[in-house]
C-alpha positions as CSV (number, residue, x, y, z in Angstrom):
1,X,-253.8,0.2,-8.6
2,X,-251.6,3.4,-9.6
3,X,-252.9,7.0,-9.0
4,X,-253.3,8.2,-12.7
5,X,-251.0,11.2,-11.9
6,X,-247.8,8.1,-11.7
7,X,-248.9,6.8,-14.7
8,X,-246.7,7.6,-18.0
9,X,-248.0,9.3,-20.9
10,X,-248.5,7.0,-23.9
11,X,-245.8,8.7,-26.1
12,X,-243.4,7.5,-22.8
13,X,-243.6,4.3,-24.2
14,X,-242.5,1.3,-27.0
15,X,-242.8,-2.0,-28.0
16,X,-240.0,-4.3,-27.1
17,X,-241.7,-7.2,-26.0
18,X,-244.3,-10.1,-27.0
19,X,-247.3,-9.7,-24.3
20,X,-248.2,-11.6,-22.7
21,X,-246.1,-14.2,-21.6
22,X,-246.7,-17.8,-20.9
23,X,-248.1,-19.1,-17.8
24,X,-247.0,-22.8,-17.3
25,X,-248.1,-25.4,-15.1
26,X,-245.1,-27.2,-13.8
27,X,-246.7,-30.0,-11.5
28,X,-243.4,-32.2,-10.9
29,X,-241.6,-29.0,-9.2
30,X,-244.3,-28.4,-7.3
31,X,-244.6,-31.8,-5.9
32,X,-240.4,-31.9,-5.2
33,X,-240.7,-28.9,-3.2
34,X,-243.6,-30.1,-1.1
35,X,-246.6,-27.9,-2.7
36,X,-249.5,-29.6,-4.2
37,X,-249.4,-30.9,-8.1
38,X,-251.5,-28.0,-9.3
39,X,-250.3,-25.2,-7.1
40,X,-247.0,-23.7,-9.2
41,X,-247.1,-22.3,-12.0
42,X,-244.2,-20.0,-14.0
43,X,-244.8,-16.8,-15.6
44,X,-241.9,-16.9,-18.4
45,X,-240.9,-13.4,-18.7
46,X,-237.7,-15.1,-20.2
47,X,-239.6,-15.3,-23.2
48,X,-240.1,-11.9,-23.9
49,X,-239.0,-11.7,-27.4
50,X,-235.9,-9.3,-26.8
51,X,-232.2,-9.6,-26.9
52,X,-232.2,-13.0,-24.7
53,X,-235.6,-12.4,-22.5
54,X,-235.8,-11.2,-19.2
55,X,-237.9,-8.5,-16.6
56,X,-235.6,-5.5,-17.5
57,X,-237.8,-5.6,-21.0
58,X,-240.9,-4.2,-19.5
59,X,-239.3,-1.3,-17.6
60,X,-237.2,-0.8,-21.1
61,X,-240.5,0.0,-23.0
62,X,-240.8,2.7,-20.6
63,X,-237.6,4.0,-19.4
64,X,-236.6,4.1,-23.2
65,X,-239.5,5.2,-24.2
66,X,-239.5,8.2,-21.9
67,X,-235.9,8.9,-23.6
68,X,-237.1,9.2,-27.1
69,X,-240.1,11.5,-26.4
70,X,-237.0,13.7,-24.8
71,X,-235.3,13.4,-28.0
72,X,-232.6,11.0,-27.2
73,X,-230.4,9.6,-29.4
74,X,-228.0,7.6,-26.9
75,X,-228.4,5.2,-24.0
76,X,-226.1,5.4,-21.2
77,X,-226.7,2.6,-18.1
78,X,-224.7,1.3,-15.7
79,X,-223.9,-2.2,-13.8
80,X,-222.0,-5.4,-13.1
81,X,-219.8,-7.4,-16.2
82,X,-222.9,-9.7,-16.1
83,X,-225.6,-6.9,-16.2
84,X,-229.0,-8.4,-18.1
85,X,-230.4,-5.0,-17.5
86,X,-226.9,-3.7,-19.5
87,X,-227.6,-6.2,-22.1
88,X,-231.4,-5.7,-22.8
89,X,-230.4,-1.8,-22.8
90,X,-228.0,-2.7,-25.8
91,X,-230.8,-4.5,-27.5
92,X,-233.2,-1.8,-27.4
93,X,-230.8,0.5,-28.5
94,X,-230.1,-1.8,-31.7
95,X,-233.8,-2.3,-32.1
96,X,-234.7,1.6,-31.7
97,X,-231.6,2.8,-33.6
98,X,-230.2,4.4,-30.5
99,X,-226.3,4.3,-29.5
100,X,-225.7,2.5,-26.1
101,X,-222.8,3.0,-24.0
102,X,-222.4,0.4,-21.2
103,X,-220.6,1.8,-18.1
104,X,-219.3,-1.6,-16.2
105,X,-217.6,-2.1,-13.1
106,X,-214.3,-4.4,-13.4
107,X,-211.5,-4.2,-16.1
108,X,-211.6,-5.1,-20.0
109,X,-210.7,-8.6,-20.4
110,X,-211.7,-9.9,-17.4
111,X,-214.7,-11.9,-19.5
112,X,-216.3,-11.4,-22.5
113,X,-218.6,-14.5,-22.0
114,X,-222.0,-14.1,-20.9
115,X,-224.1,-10.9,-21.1
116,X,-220.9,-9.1,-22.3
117,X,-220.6,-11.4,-25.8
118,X,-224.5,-10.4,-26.0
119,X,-223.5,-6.8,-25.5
120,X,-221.1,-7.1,-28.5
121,X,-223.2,-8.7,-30.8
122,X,-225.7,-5.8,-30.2
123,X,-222.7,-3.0,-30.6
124,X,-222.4,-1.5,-27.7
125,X,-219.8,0.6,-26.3
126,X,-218.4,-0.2,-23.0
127,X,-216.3,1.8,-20.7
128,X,-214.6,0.2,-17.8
129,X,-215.0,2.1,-14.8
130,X,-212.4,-0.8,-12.4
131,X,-212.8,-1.3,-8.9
132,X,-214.9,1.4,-7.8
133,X,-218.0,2.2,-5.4
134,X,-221.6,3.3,-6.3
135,X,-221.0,6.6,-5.6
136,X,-217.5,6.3,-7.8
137,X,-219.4,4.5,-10.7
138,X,-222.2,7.6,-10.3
139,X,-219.3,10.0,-11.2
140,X,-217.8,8.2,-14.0
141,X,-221.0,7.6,-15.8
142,X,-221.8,11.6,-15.0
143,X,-218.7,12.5,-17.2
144,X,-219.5,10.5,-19.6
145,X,-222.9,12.0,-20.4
146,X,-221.3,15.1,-20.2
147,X,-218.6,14.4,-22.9
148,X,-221.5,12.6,-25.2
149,X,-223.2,16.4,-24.6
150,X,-220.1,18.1,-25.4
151,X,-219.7,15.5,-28.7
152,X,-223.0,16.6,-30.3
153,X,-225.2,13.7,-28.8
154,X,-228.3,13.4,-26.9
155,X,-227.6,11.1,-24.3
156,X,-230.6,9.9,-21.6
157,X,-229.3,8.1,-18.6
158,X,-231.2,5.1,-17.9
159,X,-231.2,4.2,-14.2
160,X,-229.5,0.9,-12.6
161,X,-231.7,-2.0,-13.3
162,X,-234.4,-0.2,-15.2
163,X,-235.4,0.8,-11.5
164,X,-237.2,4.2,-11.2
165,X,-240.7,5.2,-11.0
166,X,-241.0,5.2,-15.0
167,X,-239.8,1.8,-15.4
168,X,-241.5,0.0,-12.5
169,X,-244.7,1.0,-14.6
170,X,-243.7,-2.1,-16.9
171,X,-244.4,-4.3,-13.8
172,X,-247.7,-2.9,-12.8
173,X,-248.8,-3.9,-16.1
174,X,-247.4,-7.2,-15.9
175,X,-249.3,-7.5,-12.5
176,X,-252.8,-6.9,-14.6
177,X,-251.9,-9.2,-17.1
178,X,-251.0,-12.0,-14.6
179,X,-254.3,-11.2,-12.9
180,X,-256.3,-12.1,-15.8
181,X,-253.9,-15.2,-16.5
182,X,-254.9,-16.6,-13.1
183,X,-257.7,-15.0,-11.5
184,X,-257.2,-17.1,-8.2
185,X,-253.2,-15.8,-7.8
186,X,-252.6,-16.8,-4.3
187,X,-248.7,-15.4,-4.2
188,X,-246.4,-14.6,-6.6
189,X,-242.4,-15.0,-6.2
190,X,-240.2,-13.2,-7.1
191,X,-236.2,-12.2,-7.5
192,X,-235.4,-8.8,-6.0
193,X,-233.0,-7.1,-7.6
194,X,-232.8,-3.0,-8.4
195,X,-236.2,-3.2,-6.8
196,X,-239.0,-1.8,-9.6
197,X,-240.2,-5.4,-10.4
198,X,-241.1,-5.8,-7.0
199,X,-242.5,-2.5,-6.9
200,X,-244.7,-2.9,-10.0
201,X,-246.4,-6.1,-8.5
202,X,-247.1,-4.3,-4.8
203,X,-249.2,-1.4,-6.9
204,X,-250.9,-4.0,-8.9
205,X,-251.4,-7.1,-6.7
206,X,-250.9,-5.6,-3.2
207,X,-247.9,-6.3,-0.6
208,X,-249.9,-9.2,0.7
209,X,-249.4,-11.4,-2.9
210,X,-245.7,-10.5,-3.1
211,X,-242.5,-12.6,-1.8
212,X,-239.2,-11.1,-3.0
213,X,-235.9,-13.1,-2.8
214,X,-233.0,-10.3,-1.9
215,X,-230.6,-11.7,-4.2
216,X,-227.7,-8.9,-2.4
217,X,-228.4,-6.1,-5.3
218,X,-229.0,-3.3,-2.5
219,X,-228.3,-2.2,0.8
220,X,-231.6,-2.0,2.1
221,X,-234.2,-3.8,-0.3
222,X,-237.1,-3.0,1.8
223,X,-236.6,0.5,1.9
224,X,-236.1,0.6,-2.3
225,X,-238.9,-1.1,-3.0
226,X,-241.6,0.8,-0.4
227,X,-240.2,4.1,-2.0
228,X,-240.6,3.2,-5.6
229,X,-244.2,1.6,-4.8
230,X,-245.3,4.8,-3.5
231,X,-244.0,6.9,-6.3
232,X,-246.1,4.8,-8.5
233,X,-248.9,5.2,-6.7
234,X,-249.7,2.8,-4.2
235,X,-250.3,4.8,-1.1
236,X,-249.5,3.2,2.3
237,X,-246.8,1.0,1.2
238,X,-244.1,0.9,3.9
239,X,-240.4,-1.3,4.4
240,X,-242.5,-3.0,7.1
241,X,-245.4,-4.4,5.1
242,X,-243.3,-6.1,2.3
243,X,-242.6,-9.5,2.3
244,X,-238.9,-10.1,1.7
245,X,-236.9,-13.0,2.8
246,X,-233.2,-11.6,3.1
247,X,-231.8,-15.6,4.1
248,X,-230.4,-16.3,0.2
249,X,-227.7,-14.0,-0.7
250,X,-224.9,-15.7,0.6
251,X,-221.6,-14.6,0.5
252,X,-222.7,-11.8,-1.5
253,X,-224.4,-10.8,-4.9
254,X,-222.5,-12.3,-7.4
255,X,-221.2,-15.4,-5.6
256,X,-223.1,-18.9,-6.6
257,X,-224.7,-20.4,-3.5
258,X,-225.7,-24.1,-2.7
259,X,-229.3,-23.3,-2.4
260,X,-229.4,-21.6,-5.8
261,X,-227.4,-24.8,-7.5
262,X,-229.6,-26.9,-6.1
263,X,-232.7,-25.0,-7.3
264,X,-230.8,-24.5,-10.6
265,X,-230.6,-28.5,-10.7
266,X,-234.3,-29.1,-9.1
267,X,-235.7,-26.8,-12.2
268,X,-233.8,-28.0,-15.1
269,X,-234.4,-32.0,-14.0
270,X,-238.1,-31.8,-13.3
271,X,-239.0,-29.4,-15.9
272,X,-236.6,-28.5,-18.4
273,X,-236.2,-24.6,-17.3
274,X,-233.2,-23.0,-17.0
275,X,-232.6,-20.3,-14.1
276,X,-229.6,-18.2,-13.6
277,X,-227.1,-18.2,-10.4
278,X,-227.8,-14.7,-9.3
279,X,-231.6,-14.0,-9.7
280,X,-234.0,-16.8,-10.6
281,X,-231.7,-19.5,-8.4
282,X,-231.8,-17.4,-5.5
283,X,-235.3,-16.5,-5.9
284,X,-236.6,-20.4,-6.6
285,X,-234.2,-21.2,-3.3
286,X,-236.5,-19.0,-1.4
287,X,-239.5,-20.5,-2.5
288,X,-237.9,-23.5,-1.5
289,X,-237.6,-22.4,1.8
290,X,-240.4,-21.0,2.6
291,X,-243.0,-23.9,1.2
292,X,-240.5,-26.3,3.7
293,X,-240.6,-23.8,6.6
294,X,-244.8,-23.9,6.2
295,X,-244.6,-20.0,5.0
296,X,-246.6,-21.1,1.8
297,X,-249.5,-23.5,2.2
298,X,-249.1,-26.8,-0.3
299,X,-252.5,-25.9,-2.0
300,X,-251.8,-21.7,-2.0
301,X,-251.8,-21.2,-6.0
302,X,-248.5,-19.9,-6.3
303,X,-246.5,-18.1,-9.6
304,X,-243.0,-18.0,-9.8
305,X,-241.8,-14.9,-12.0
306,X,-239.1,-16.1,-14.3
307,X,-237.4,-13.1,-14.6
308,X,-234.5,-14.4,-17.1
309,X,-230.7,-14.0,-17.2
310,X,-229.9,-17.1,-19.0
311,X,-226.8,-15.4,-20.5
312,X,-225.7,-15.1,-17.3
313,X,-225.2,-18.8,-16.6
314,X,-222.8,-18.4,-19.3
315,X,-220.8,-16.1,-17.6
316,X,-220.4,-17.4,-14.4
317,X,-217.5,-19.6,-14.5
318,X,-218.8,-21.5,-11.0
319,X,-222.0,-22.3,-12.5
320,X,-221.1,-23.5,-15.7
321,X,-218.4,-25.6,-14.4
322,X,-220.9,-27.1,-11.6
323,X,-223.5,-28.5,-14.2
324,X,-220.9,-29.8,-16.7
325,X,-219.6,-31.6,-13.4
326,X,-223.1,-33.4,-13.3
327,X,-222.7,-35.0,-16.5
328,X,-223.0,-38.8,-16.4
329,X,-221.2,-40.8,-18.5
330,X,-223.3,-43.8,-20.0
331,X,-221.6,-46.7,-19.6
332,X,-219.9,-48.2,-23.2
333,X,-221.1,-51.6,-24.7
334,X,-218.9,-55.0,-24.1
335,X,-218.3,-54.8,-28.0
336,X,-216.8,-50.9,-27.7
337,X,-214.8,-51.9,-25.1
């Protein structure tokens, strides 16, 4: 568990979410990937009750909350067009009362499905920061806090992803509530992304119980995560110990991949759940994989995290056109011939 010294103070935190989520049994996955009937299960952080669901709601409650102890008044984030941490940002700052500005890589117009109608429904404020580099985007988003400064507001920066120290607190408390949900927890998979999801459930479950998908988010995902488990609290955590399977990410982070539209497919048809192209898809292809390559027992009980990004789909023009190529027609009758 976390040292009480990385633990936040209570008046660092909100309520954005409905705790806990569901656990569901989801038998007929289980048995088309090759694990026994009873073995996965899906912890629907989807569902969490804000802005379109999704993990970045639990690091919100902190990073956010943290913000308005500090006096903020504005939310500044950064990201892709498709962010779901950029969305879920702009619904907090709707729910709280808080202005959000969105800094987004790419051009206006490029989209406005997806996450990006969400962010305009929730009124935020988006400044297009083109073609430009992490270090670029850093810049950009530095100037604009200044000039919110300079403009009278308050403005708190709230890290890429949700993924500091603060914010992968949300996690370690998803970690205890998953513990009590299923006592016997053999493993728990999940999406790597910015890294403090991951990092939450090493402090609270151990490195052991832990299997990140690197969905192409970060240069070195081993490295991210070890750091931010330690600033939590968990002592002893290294790149080395984590188990990360880096074989899903393709061509890169926001290209669709077969693996993740066939996991799409194999979740919707044998349980009605939707995943997303970028995270979930990735990260239920690497469960895939690993049950098939004998890195998962049949009978280990087994928990995928549904981290969310439904919105997403919506956005990605590859995805959505793949499933509406799926439709089957049903034949017409003699008589509407």
């Amino acid at each position: 568990m976390a040292d009480s010294a990385a633990v936040p103070a209570p008046d660092q935190h909100v309520r954005l979410g409905s705790w806990p989520t569901l656990v569901e049994p989801a038998p007929r996955l289980a048995q088309a990937i090759g694990l026994d009937r009873d073995a996965l299960w899906i912890k629907r952080d989807d569902l969490g009750g804000l802005g379109g669901g999704g993990n970045k709601v639990r690091k919100l409650e902190w990073t956010v909350g943290a913000a308005i102890a500090a006096g903020a008044d504005t939310l500044v984030t950064t990201g892709a067009p498709q962010s779901n941490h950029a969305r879920l940002t702009a619904a907090a700052g709707a729910r709280l009362g808080l202005r959000v500005v969105l800094v987004l890589r790419g051009h206006a117009g490029d989209s406005r499905s997806g996450n990006l109608a969400l962010d305009g429904l929730f009124g935020a404020r988006v400044h297009w920061a083109g073609d430009v580099d992490q270090r670029r985007l850093d810049e950009i988003t530095g100037g604009i806090v200044e000039r919110l400064r300079r403009d009278g507001a308050r403005p708190t920066l709230i890290p890429f992803g949700g993924s500091n120290a603060v914010g992968a607190y949300g996690y370690v408390r998803a970690g205890m509530e998953l513990l009590d949900q299923v006592p016997d927890l053999g493993l728990v998979v999940v999406a790597l992304g910015s890294g403090a999801t991951m990092a939450g459930l090493v402090v609270a479950l151990g490195a052991e119980r832990v299997l990140g998908v690197h969905t192409g988010a970060l240069a070195d995902p081993g490295a991210v995560v070890a750091d931010l488990a330690s600033q939590v609290g968990r002592t002893g955590i290294t790149a080395a110990r984590l188990r990360i399977r880096n074989d899903q990410v393709g061509a890169g982070y926001p290209h669709l991949t077969e693996p993740a539209a066939e996991a799409l497919e194999l979740a919707a048809r044998s349980e009605g759940v939707v995943l997303d192209p970028i995270y979930t898809g990735r990260a239920m292809a690497g469960l895939i994989a690993a049950v098939r390559e004998g890195a998962i027992d049949r009978g280990t009980r087994t928990v995928f995290l549904h981290t969310g990004g439904l919105p997403g789909l919506f956005g990605h023009p590859a995805a959505v056109e793949r499933a509406e190529l799926a439709l089957d027609a049903y034949p017409a009758a003699e008589s509407e011939r």
